[in-house]
N, C-alpha and C positions, 0 to 999 in steps of 0.2 A: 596186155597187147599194146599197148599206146606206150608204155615207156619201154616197152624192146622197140616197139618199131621208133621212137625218139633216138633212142641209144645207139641203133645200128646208124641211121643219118647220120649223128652227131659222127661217129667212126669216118665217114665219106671224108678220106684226107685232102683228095684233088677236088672238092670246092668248098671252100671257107664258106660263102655266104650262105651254103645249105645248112653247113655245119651250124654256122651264127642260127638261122632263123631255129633250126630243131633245138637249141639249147637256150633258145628264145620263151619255146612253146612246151619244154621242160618247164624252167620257171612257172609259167601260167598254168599248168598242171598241178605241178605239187603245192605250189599257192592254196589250191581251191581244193585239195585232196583232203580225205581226213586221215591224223595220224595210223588210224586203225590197219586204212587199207594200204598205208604207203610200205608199213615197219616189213611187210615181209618180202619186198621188193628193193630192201634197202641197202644190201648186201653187194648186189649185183649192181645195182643203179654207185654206189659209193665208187667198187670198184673199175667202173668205166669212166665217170665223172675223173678221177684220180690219172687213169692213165690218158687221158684227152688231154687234162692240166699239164702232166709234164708234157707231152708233145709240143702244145703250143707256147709252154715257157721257153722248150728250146727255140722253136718260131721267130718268136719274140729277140732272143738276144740275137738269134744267126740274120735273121732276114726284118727286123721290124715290123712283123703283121701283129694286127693286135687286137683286132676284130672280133674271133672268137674266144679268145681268153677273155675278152672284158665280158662276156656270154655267161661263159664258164665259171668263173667266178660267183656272178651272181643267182647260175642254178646251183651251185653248193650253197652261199647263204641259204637260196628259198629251202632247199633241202635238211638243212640244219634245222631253220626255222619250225619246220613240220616235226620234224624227228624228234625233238628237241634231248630228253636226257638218253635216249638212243641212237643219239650222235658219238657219245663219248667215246667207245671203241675205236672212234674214224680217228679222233680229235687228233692225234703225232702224225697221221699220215697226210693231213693239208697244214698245218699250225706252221711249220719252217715253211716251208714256200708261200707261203700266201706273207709271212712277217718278208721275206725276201723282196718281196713283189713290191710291199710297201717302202722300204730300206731303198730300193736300188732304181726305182720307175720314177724318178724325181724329174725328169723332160718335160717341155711342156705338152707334146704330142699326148704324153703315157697320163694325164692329168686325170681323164674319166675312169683310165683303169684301177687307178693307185684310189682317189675315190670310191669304187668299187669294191676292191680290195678292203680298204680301209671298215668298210659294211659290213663284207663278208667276215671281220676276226668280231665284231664286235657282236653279230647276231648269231656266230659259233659258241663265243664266250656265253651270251646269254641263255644258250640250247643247255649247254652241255652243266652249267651253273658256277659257281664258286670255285668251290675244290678245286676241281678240274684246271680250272682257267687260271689259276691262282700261279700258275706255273711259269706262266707265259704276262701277268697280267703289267709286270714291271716294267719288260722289254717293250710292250705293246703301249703302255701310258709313256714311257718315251720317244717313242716314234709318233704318238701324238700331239706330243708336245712338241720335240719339234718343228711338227709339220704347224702347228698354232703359232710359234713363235716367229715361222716365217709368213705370217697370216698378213703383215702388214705388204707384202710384197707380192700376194697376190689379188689377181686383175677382182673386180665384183661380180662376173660371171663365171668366175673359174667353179667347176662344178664338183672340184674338193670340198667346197665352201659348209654344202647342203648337208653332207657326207659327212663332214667332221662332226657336224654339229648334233645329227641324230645318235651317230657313233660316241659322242661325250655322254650325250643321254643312257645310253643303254649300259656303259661302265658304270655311270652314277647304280644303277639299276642292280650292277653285278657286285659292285665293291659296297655299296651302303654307305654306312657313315666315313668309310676310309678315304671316300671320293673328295670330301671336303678340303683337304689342303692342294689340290688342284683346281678348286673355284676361282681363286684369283687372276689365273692362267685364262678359263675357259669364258671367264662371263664378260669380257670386252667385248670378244667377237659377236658374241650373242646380242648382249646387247645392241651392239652396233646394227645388225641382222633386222631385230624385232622391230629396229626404231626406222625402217624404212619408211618414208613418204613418199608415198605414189602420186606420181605427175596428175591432175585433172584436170579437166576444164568443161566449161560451158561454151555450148557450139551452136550455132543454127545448121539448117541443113544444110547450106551449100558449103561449109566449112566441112562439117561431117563428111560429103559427098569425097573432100580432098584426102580423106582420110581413110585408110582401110582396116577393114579389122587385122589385117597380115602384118602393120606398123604394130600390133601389140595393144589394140584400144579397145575395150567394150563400151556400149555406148547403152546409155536408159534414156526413152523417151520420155520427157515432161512434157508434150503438148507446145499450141502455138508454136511449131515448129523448131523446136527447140531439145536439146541433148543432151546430157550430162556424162561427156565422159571418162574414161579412167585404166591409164596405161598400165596393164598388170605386172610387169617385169615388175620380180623381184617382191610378188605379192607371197608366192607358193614358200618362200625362203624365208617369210616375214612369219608365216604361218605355223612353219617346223620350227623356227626359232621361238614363238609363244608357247609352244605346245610343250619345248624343251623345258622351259622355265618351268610349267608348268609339274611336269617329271621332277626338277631338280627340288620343287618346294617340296613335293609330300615326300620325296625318300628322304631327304633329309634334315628336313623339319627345323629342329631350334638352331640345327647346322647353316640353315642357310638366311639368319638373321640379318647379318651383316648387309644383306642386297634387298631386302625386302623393300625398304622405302622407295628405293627408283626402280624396283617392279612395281611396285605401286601406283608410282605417278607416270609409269609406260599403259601400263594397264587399265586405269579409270577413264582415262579420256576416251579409250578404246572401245569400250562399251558404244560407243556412237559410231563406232566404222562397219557399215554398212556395206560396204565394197567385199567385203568377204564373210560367209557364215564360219568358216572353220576356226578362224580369227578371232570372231566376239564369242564363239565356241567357251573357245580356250582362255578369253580374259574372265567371262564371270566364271567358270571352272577355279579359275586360280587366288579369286578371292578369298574364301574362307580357308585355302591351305597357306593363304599369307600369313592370314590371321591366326593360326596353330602356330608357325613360323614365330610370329613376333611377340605372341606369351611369354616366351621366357626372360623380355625386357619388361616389364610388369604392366602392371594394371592402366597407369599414365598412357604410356606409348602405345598400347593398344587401342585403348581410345579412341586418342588422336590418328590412328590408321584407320581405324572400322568409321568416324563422323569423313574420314576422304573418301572413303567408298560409299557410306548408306544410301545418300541423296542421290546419287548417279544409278545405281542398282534400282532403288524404288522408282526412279525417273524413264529408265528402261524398262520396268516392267510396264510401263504407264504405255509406252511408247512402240515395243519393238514388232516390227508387221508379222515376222516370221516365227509361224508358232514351234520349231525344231529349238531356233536358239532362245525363243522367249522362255519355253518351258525350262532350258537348263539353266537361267539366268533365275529364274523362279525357286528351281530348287537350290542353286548358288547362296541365292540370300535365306532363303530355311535354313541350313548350312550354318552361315552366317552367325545368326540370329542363336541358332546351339553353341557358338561358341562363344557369343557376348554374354546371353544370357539377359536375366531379369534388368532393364534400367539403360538396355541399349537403344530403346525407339523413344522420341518425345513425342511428344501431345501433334508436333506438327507430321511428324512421321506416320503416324496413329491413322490423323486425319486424311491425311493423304493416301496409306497404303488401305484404309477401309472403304476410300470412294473408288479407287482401283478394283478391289477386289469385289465388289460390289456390280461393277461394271463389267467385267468377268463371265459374275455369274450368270448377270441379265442377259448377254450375251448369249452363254450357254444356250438357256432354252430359248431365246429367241433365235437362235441357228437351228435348234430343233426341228421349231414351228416349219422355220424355212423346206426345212429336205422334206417335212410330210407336204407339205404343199407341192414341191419339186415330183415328190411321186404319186401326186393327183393328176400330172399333168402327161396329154396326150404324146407327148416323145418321149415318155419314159421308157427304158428299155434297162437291160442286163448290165451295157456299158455306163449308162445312170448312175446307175445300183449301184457298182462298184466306186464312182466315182464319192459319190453320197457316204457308201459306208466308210472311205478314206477321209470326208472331214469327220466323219464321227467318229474316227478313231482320236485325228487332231484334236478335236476339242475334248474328250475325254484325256488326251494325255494332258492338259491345261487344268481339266478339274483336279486332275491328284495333286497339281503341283498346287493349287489352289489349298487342295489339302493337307500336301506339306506344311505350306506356310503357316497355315492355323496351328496344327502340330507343335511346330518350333516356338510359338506363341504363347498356346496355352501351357507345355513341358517349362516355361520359361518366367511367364509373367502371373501364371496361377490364376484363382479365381478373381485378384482384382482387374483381370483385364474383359472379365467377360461384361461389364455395362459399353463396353466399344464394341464388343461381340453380338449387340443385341441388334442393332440396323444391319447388320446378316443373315438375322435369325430367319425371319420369313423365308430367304431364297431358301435356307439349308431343309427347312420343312418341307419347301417343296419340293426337293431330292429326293425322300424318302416317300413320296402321296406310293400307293400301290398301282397304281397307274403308268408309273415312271420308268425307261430301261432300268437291266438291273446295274449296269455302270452308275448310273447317277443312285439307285438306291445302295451301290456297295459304299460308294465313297460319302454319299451322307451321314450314313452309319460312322462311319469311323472317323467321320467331326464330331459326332455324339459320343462315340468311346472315348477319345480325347477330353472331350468336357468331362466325363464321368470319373476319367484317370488322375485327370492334372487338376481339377476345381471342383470337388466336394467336398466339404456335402452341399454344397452353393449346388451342385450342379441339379439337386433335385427340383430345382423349379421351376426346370425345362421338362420334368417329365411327364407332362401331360402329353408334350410336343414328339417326346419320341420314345416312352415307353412301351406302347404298346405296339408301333414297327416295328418296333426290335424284336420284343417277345413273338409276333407272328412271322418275320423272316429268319428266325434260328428252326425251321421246316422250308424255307422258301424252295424252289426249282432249282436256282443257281445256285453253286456252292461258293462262288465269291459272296456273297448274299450272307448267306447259312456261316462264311467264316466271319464276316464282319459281324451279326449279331453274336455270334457265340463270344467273339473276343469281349464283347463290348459285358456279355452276362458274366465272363469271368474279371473285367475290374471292378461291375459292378458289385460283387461281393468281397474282392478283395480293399478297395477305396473307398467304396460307395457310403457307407454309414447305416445307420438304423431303419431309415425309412425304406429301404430298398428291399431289405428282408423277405416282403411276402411275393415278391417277383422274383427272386430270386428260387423260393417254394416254387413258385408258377414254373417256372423254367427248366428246372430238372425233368421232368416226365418228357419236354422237348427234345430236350440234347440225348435226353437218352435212346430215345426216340431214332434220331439220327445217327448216332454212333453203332445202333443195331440192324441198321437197313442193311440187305445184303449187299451192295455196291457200294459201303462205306466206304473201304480200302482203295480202290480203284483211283488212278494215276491223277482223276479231274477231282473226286470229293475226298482224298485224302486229307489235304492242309485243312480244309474246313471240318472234317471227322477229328481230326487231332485239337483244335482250340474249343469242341464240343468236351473232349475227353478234360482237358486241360481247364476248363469252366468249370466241370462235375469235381475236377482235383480242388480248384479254389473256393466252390462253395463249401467244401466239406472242410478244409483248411480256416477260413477265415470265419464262415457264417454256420459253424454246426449245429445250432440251435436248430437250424432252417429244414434239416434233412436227418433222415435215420443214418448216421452213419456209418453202423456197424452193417447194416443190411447192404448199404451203396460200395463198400470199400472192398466185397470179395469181387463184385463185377467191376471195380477200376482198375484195381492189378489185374483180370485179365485183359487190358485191352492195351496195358502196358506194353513196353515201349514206346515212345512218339521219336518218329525217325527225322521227319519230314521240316516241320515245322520247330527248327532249333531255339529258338524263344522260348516256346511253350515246353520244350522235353526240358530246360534247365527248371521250369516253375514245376514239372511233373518229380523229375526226380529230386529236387530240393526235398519236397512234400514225403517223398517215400523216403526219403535220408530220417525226416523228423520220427516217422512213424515208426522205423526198425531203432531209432535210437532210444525212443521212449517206448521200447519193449511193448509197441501195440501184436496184443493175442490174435487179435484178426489180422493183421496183414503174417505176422510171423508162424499161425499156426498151431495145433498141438504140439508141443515137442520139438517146435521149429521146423514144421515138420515143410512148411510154405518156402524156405532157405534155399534149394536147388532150385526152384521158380523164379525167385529173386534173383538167385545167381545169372541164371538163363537171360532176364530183362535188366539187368546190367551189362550182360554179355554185347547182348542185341543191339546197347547202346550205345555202347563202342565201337564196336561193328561197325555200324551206318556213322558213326562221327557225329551224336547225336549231341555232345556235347565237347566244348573245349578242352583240352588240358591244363590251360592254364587259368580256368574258373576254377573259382573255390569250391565247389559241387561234387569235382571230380575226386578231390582228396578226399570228402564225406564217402565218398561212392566207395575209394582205394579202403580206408579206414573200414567200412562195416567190412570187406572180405577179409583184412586185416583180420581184424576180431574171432570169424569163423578159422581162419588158419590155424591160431593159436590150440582148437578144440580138436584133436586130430580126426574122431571118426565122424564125424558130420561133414568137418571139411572134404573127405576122400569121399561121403556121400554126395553131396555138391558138385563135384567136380567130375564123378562118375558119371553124371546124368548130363555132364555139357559136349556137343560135338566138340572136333579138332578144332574149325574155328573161334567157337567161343572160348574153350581151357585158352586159343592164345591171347584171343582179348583180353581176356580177366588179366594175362601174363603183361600183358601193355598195359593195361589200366595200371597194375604194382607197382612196373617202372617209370611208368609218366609221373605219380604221384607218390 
């Protein structure tokens, strides 16, 4: 109903600006639509969109109006956008007019439209994909070029500018690595863009008072009558341009070496611009894809770029007020840190990022303290609540990242980092008391899997401190809880060493426990059912001393396949690769007789995409059906037993592998 009654406005030929606003409120429509509901509307919406287009391009050339094509325009990008490889049908019937539009709207009037324009081929290209675009992609990077090369000639507001820039982005996006011999072309402007410095000042009030916000200034009160303001022209431009950068590092990686240094020293100082969160967003985001970036000049120059970034990053984390960008700044440097690896933090780093994190967590529950105090208090109310329970989503999204960084720490620096681990140790203990929400005991937990992963058999002599949380939260209530102990039972017999063994005994009759509740399955304790299944696969893998294994191995394969949790299905079906290879009778059966069961729970796994095709796992998987092929009447029993869509999974498993 909303896009016929849209559609017919839009038709209203005798008034443009009805027309303009309906294809205004198109846009904002299919923006926010999902693809599901749009596709069947899409036929009819293409074909009115299409015939509006030519009306007003005629408009355009007879009379000059240009009001609603510049509309029109961008509800076919938003519509593309939504659609995306459901575009492709339309793709001949806009692609010459809209390249037309761009070609020939070169005035300076037509400047928002031809910007528009320029949008709309580049967020069609992106819907429809490669292929497709591939057709058109040479014509379209010339007219971009072009319009770049006459980039010196246009004014700093011309609102091409914004437009080109996102529009380079998203070709980078569409072409891959091919984009790279057009970087030389596109990264002046950009740079030039990123490297805006915004007007400031310090004002008392009666300065201020001359001043209005309608000149372009925000202003923050510091007290004592005093202002700090800051003219944002050309902030929103500063911000697509970083974000750009940001695009062009991860698609194309060792491709985009050459510019990495003066992204660098655009970017570091950055970290301290406050005047915008989108901004500092986007520089600690683009740290560690610098750093992939500048590997392939070796081990020196890498360096020398991660010691330009560490200090500034760990100084921000010290520093930065807003927990949105401090959090992603937090996980920038985990990031980081995964990609320097063991010998990237010194002793002052050490020192410095352990009184931080330290500071963190005291924090934490002293913000706790705070909200339960807050709702003893006689004006608490509903509107409270909600506000209470949004810091304590905040400061929980700070503990994971807290987490992270430990992660990237201990994955890195191994057990010799844990005597610096140890003036943390008290707060993490107190994460896990059973007292605790279950956020602070999820995430305590999987500081202790961490230790148990990356630093044993050191790690056992922590486990006074968290062995036995563990073993009583793989039952807990919450199944974030119940996932983080089970994960943590399964490295403990996979890493853990010798002493671990009789907890490991202890823990089976738990997990199993939980994998047989009857709301195992269910949409909230699935992931947590599956690292239960996945713990029972690696006790019996690494620690079988510990467990009957022939008795636990007929009830694991039935609870075969793990969909959910793609981690844990490569360690599940690794296990069942070793088992059918080394001709185990119990998993394979009298007579093989268990083969079309198998078949089925490799079906199932590819089905759900339970694992990659291009893991090594999948070939073990391809290989055993392999094998049954060769055998003819087992394999025709096998296959008889599988519905249509699994015979075609198996049929994609062969070909992938």
């Amino acid at each position: 109903q909303v896009i016929a009654a849209l559609l017919q406005t839009m038709e209203d030929q005798g008034n443009q600006r009805v027309q303009a606003h309906a294809a205004a409120a198109l846009i904002n429509f299919t923006e926010d639509c999902p693809k599901s509901l749009l596709i069947p509307y899409l036929d009819n919406l293409v074909k009115h969109l299409h015939s509006t287009m030519v009306i007003k391009l005629q408009e355009l050339i007879q009379k000059g109006t240009k009001l609603v094509l510049e509309q029109v325009v961008t509800s076919i990008a938003s519509v593309a956008d939504t659609a995306e490889e459901k575009f492709v049908p339309y793709y001949d019937l806009f692609m010459p007019s809209l390249k037309h539009i761009v070609e020939n709207a070169v005035q300076k009037e037509l400047r928002l439209l031809r910007g528009k324009t320029i949008e709309c081929i580049s967020l069609i290209g992106l819907a429809v994909g490669k292929e497709k675009f591939m057709q058109d992609a040479s014509d379209v990077m010339q007219l971009l070029l072009k319009t770049q090369t006459d980039f010196s000639d246009l004014e700093d507001d011309d609102p091409q500018i914004s437009y080109m820039i996102s529009a380079w982005a998203r070709m980078c996006k569409i072409l891959g690595k091919e984009f790279q011999q057009y970087l030389p072309v596109v990264m002046g402007p950009l740079m030039k863009t990123a490297s805006i410095k915004p007007e400031v000042a310090l004002l008392d009030t009666q300065d201020m008072e001359n001043m209005s916000d309608d000149d372009g200034w925000e202003f923050v009160n510091l007290g004592d009558q005093q202002s700090f303001g800051i003219k944002t022209a050309g902030l929103e431009e500063k911000a697509t341009a970083c974000q750009m950068l940001v695009c062009y590092a991860k698609e194309l990686k060792e491709g985009f070496v050459e510019y990495t240094e003066q992204v660098v020293k655009l970017m570091v100082p950055l970290l301290k611009f406050y005047f915008h969160d989108d901004i500092l967003l986007m520089n600690s985001t683009s740290m560690p894809l610098l750093l992939e970036c500048a590997r392939v000049r070796g081990p020196e120059y890498l360096t020398q770029m991660w010691h330009f970034m560490c200090d500034a990053l760990i100084k921000a984390i010290g520093t930065e007020p807003d927990s949105d960008v401090l959090s992603e700044i937090m996980h920038s440097f985990a990031k980081c840190i995964e990609v320097m690896g063991d010998g990237c933090l010194n002793n002052e780093h050490f020192e410095e990022l352990g009184g931080i994190l330290k500071g963190k967590l005291e924090e934490h529950f002293k913000n706790q303290e705070l909200r339960q105090v807050k709702r003893q208090d006689e004006d608490y109310d509903e509107q409270v609540e909600e506000s209470l329970q949004d810091e304590d989503d905040s400061d929980v999204y700070i503990l994971t990242k807290v987490s992270d960084i430990l992660h990237s720490i201990f994955s890195s620096y191994k057990e010799k980092v844990l005597p610096w681990f140890e003036r943390l140790l008290p707060l993490i203990v107190n994460l896990i008391c059973p007292h605790r929400p279950w956020p602070d005991r999820q995430w305590g937990l999987c500081i202790f899997d961490d230790i148990v992963e990356h630093c044993s058999p050191s790690s056992f002599k922590y486990a006074e401190y968290f062995l036995r949380p563990m073993l009583q939260s793989i039952c807990d209530n919450s199944p974030e809880v119940r996932q983080a102990a089970a994960y943590g039972v399964g490295v403990m017999a996979q890493f853990g060493g010798d002493s671990y063994r009789p907890f490991c005994t202890e823990a089976l009759p738990l997990l199993v426990r939980v994998i047989q509740s009857p709301d195992a399955k269910t949409k909230e304790n699935v992931n947590a059912t599956e690292n239960c299944i996945s713990a029972v696969g690696k006790i019996m893998k690494f620690k079988p001393d510990c467990v009957n294994v022939e008795e636990v191995l007929p009830h694991w394969l039935s609870w075969l396949p793990l969909h959910e949790d793609k981690e844990e299905a490569v360690h599940t079906f690794n296990y069942l690769c070793d088992l059918i290879e080394s001709n185990n009778p119990v998993v394979l059966g009298p007579n093989n007789s268990n083969l079309p069961r198998i078949f089925g729970i490799i079906a199932d796994g590819e089905i759900h995409e339970a694992i990659k095709h291009e893991d090594p796992c999948t070939k073990r998987l391809a290989n055993v059906v392999r094998q049954v092929q060769t055998s003819g009447g087992l394999w025709t029993e096998c296959i008889s037993q599988l519905n249509a869509d699994q015979q075609a999974a198996i049929q994609e498993l062969l070909n992938s592998a």
